[in-house]
C-alpha positions as MATLAB code, in Angstrom:
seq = 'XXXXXXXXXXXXXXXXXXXXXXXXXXXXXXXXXXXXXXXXXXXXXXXXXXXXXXXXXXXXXXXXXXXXXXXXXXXXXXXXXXXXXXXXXXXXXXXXXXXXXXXXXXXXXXXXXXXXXXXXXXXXXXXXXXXXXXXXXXXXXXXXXXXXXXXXXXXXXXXXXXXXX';
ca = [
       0.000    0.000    0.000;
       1.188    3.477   -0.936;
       1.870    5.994    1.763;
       1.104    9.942    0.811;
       0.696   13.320    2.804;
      -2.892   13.716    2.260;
      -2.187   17.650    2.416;
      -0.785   19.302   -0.981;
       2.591   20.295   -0.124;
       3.637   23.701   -0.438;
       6.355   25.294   -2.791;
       8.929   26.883   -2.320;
      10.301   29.986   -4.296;
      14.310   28.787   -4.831;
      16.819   30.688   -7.290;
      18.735   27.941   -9.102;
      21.944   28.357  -11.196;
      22.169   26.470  -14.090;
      22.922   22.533  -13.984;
      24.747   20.903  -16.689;
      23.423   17.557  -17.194;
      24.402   14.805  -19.984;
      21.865   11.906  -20.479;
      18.985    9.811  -22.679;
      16.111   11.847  -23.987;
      12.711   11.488  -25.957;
      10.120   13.629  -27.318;
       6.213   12.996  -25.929;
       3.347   14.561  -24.749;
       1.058   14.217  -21.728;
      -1.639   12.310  -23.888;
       1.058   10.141  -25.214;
       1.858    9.223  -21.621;
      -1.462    8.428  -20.913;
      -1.489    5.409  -23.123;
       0.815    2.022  -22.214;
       1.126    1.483  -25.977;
       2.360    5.363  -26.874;
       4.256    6.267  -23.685;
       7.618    7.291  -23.893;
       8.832    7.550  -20.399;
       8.904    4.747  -18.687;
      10.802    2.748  -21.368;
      13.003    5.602  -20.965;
      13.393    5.152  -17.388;
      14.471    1.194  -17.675;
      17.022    1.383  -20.599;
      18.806    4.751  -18.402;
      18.252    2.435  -14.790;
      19.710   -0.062  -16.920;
      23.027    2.023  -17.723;
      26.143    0.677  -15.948;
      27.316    4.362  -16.085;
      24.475    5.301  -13.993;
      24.512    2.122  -12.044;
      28.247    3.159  -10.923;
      27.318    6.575  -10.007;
      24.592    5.829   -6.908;
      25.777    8.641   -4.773;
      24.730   11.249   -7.734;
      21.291   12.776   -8.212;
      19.045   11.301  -11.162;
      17.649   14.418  -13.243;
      14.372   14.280  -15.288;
      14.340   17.096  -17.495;
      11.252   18.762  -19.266;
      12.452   20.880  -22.270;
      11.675   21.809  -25.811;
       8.067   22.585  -25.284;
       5.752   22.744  -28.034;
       3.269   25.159  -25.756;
       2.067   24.166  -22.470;
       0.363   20.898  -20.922;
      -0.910   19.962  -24.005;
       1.900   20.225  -26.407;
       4.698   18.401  -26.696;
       8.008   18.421  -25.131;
      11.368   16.586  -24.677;
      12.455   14.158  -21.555;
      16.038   13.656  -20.532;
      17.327   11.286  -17.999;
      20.766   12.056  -17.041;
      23.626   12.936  -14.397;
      25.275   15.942  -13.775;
      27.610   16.095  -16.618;
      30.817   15.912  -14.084;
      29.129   12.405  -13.307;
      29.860   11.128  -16.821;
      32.200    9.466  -18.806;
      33.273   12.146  -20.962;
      33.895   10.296  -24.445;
      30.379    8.767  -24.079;
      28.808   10.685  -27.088;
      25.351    8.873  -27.543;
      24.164   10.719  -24.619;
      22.568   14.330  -25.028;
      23.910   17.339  -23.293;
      21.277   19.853  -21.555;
      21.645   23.040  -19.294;
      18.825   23.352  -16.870;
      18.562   27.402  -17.170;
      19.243   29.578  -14.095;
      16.671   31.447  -12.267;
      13.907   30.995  -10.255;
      11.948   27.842   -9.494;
       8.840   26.439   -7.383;
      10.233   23.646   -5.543;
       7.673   21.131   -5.069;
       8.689   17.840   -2.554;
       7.266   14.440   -1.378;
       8.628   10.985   -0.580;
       6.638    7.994   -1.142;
       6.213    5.189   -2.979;
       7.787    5.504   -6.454;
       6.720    5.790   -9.340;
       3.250    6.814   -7.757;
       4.462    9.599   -5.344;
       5.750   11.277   -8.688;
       2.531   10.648  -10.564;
       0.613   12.051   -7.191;
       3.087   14.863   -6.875;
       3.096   16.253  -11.015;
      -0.853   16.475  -10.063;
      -0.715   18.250   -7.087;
       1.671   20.817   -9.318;
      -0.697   20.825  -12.475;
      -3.521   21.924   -9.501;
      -1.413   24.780   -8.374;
      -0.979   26.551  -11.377;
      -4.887   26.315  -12.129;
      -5.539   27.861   -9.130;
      -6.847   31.520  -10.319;
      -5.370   32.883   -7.129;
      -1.677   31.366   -8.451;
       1.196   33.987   -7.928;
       2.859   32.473  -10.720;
       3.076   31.357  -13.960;
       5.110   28.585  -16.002;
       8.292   29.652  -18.326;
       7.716   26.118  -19.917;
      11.787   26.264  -20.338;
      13.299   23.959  -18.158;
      11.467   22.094  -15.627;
      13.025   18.818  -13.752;
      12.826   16.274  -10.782;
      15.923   15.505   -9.095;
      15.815   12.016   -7.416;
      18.243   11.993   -4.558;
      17.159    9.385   -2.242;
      15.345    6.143   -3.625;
      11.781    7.415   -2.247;
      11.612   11.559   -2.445;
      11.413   13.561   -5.467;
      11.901   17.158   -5.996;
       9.930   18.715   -8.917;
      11.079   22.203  -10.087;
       8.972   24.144  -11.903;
      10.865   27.172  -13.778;
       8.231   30.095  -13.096;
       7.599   33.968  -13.666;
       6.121   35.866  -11.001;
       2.500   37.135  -12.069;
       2.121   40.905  -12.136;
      -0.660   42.258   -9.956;
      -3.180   44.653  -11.896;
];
């Protein structure tokens, strides 16, 4: 059985500097995702888990990374699975380079059960940016989880501060 916080969690407003990370990527959509015979992401997720590279490097954070949107929720955009790039053997050149972009990001946190506290969790931020009352809005440039234990996940969300009128 699956344990969750009941209660949404709260964000928090965090200035990032850019990450450098090096890793597998795909292109796909929410819809796509939705689907066990179109989705994108977890096949993504075994072949990277599957990686001796990443198997040797268990002390480092595991980045998803949202990029490349199309337009918003509905569009499409690109997934990468990767290290930091310090955590990688240089020469390996199948693997795609990204830089997270600096600036500032809602931090959004829960531990749980995986891969359902990440499911729960990508809900919970979808509901606070509908929220009419939401201070902010989405840069839909860089967004990304960063796994650093084996049952907490950290979504960022890059964000703009709404102007009040």
């Amino acid at each position: 059985m699956s344990q969750f916080k009941e209660e949404p969690c709260m964000p928090v407003l965090v200035t990032q500097e850019a990450i450098g990370v090096k890793g597998m990527f795909v292109r796909t959509s929410n819809r796509a995702e939705q689907d066990v015979n179109t989705q994108k992401i977890a096949p993504l997720w075994q072949g990277f888990m599957q990686r001796s590279d990443v198997q040797s490097n268990t002390s480092s954070p595991i980045y998803g990374c949202y990029f490349d949107y199309e337009s918003d929720v509905n569009g499409e955009f690109n997934v990468l699975l990767g290290l930091m790039k310090e955590q990688v053997e240089p020469i390996n050149s199948e693997l795609t380079k990204l830089n997270l972009e600096a600036g500032e990001y809602l931090r959004f946190r829960a531990k749980g059960e995986m891969p359902e506290v990440v499911i729960k969790l990508w809900g919970e931020v979808w509901q606070y940016f509908n929220d009419e009352n939401c201070s902010y809005s989405r840069r839909y440039l860089t967004d990304y989880e960063c796994y650093t234990a084996t049952d907490g996940v950290d979504i960022y969300i890059g964000v703009n501060r709404k102007l009040v009128v």
